[in-house]
C-alpha positions in Angstrom: 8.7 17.6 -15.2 7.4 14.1 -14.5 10.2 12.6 -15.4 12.2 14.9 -13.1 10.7 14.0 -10.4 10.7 10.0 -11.2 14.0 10.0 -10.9 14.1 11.7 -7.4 12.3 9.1 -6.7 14.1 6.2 -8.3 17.0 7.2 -6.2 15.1 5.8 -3.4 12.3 3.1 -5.1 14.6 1.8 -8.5 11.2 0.5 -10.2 8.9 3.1 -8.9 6.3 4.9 -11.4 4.1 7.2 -11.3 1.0 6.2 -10.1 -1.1 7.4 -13.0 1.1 4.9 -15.5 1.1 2.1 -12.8 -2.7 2.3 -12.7 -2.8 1.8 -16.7 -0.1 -1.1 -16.5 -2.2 -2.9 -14.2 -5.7 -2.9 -15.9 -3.7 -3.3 -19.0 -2.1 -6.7 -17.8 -5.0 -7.8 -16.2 -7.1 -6.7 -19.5 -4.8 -9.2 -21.3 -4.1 -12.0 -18.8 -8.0 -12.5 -17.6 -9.8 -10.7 -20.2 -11.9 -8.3 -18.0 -12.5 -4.9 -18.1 -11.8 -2.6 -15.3 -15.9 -2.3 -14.2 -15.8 -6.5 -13.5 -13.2 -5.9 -10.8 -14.3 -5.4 -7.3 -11.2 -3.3 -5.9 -10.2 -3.1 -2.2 -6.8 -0.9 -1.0 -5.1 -1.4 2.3 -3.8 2.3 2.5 -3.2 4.6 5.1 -6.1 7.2 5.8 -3.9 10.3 5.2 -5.8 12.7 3.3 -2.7 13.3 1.3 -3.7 9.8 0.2 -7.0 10.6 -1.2 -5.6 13.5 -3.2 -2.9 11.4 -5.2 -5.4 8.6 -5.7 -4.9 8.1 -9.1 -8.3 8.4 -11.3 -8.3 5.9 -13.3 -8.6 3.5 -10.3 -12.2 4.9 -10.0 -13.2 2.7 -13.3 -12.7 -0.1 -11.0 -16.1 -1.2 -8.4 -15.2 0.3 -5.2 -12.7 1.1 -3.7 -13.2 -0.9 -0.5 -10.8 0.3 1.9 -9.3 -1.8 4.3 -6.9 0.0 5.5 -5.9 2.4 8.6 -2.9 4.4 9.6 0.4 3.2 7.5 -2.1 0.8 5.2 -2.4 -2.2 7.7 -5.5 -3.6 7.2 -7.4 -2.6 10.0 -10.8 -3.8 8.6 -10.0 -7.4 9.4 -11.8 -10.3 8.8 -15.1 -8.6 8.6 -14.2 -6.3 6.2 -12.6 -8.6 4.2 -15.6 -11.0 4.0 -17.9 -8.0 3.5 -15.5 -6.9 0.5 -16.1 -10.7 -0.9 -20.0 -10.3 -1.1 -19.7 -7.7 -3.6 -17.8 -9.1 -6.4 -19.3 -9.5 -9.7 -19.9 -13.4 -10.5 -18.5 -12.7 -14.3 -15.4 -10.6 -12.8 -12.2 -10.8 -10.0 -11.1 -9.5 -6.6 -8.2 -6.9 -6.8 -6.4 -6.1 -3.6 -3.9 -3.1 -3.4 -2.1 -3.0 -0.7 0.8 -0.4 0.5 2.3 1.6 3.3 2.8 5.1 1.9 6.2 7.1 2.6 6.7 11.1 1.4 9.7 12.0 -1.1 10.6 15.5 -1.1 11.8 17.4 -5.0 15.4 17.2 -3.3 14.9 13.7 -2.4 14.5 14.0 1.3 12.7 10.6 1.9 9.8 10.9 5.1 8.4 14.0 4.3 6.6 16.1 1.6 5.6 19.7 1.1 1.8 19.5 1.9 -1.3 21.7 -0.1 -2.1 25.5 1.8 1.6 24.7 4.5 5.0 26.7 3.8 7.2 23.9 5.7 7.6 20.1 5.5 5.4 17.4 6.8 5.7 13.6 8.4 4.6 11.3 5.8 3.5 8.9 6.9 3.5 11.0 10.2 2.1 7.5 12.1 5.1 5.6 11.0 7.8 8.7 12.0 6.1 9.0 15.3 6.0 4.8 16.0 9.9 5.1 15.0 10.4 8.2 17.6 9.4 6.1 20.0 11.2 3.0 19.1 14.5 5.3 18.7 13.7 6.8 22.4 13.0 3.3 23.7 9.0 4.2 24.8 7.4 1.5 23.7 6.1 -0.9 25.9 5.6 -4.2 24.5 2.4 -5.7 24.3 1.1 -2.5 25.2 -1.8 -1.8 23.0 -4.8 1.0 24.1 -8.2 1.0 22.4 -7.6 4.9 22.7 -4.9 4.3 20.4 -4.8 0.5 19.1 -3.8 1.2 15.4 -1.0 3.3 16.5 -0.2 1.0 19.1 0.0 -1.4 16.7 2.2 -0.3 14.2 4.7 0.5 17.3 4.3 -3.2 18.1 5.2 -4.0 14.9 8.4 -2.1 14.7 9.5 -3.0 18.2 9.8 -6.4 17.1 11.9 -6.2 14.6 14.0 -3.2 16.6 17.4 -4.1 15.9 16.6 -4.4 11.8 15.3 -0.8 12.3 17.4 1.1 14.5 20.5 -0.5 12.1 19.6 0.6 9.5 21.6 3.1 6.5 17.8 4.6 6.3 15.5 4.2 9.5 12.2 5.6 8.1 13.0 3.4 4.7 13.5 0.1 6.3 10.5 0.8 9.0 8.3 0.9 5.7 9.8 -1.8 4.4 8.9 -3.5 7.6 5.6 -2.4 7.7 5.4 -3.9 3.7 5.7 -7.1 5.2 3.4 -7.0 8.1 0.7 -5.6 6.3 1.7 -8.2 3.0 1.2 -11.2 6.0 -1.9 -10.0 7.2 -3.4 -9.6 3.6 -2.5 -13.7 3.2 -4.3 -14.7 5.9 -7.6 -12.8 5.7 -7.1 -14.0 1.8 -7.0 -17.7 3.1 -10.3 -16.8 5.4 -12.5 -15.4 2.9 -14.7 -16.9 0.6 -14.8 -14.8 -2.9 -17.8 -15.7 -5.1 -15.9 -15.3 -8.5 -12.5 -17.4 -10.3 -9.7 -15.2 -9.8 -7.9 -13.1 -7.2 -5.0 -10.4 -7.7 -3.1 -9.4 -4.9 -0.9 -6.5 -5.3 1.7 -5.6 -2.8 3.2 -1.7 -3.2 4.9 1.2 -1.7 2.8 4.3 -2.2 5.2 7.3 -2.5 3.9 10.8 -2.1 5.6 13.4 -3.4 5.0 17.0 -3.0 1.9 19.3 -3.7 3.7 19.5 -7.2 5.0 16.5 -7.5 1.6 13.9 -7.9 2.1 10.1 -6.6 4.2 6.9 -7.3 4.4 3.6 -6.9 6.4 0.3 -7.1 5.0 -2.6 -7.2 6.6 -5.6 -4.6 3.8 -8.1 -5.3 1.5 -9.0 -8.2 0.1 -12.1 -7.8 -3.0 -14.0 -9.4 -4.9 -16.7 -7.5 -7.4 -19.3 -9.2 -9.5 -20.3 -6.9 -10.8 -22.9 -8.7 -7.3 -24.9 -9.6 -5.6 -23.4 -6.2 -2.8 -21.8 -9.0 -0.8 -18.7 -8.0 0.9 -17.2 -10.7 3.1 -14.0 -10.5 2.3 -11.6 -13.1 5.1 -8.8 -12.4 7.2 -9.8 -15.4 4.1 -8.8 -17.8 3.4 -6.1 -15.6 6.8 -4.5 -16.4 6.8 -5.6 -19.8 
């Protein structure tokens, strides 16, 4: 049945898993790149706060410390500088810093991408509803620029995001697709500077970039991975560890 659904899903995301086996491929390649054991890593995500979120979190990511979540509506994170230095103060000294970050989408069984069959509801739901309702708007031209509410600032600013890069969006063969793609970037960006701001008291960093797919009630999470990169803070070397990853 898993498999089934992976390749529903592959249609879409090519290298996606599910989340359960891209949890074990990570602590496996960071078990045999750095030598440390899931409890030595401090773990922040930059996810979206969808509840459907929290019930696809894959398990195994608990034998990490935290999580620490950074994240707001669509994954950006929201926490900022302050939550990113307050993250930093809680790493082991023996252990690393491991930062997920995705925007999430929803992938119907039929393959209906932007949606997903939710727990107790008989019809379809946005997923991520922020990032459908930010493209509404963009598609009905509503959104003012350089209009962002604190009633509303995270929303606001995921529509600011997508209105400027409008024309990439509303061209698109798949507006919902290459909106999270967008949104991958702006919230990969954001990740790199707070990163560059914050002192971590330990060696290494990993940085993993992601699209978090949600499937339906039935259908459990997945994942595929954009970014996996590992910074030594005390030599300044970045080094990409994707190919072991998919090893």
């Amino acid at each position: 049945m898993g498999n089934q659904h992976l390749e529903v899903v592959r249609k879409w995301y090519p290298a996606a898993l599910t989340s359960i086996d891209t949890v074990n491929r990570l602590l496996d390649t960071i078990e045999k790149h750095l030598g440390l054991k899931p409890n030595q890593l401090m773990h922040a995500d930059s996810l979206c706060c969808d509840d459907v979120n929290a019930i696809q979190y894959p398990p195994r990511a608990l034998e990490m410390l935290g999580p620490f979540h950074l994240g707001g509506l669509n994954g950006f994170p929201f926490a900022g500088i302050t939550g990113m230095n307050a993250f930093a103060h809680h790493v082991p000294e023996d252990g690393a810093v491991i930062v997920f970050y995705a925007p999430h989408i929803g992938i119907t069984k039929d393959g209906t991408i932007g949606e997903i069959s939710r727990i107790g509801q008989r019809f379809n739901s946005a997923c991520c509803g922020a990032a459908k309702g930010a493209l509404g708007k963009l598609v009905d031209g509503k959104i003012i620029d350089g209009n962002v509410s604190s009633l509303d600032f995270q929303m606001n600013t995921i529509e600011q995001i997508f209105l400027h890069q409008k024309e990439r969006i509303l061209n698109a063969k798949n507006q919902i697709f290459e909106a999270t793609e967008v949104m991958y970037e702006a919230i990969n960006d954001r990740i790199e500077v707070l990163v560059k701001e914050t002192h971590y008291p330990c060696k290494h960093i990993l940085l993993v970039g992601a699209i978090f797919i949600n499937g339906d009630k039935d259908m459990g999470s997945f994942c595929q991975y954009k970014k996996f990169d590992c910074l030594n803070l005390e030599t300044g070397e970045r080094k990409s560890l994707m190919n072991e990853y998919y090893r």
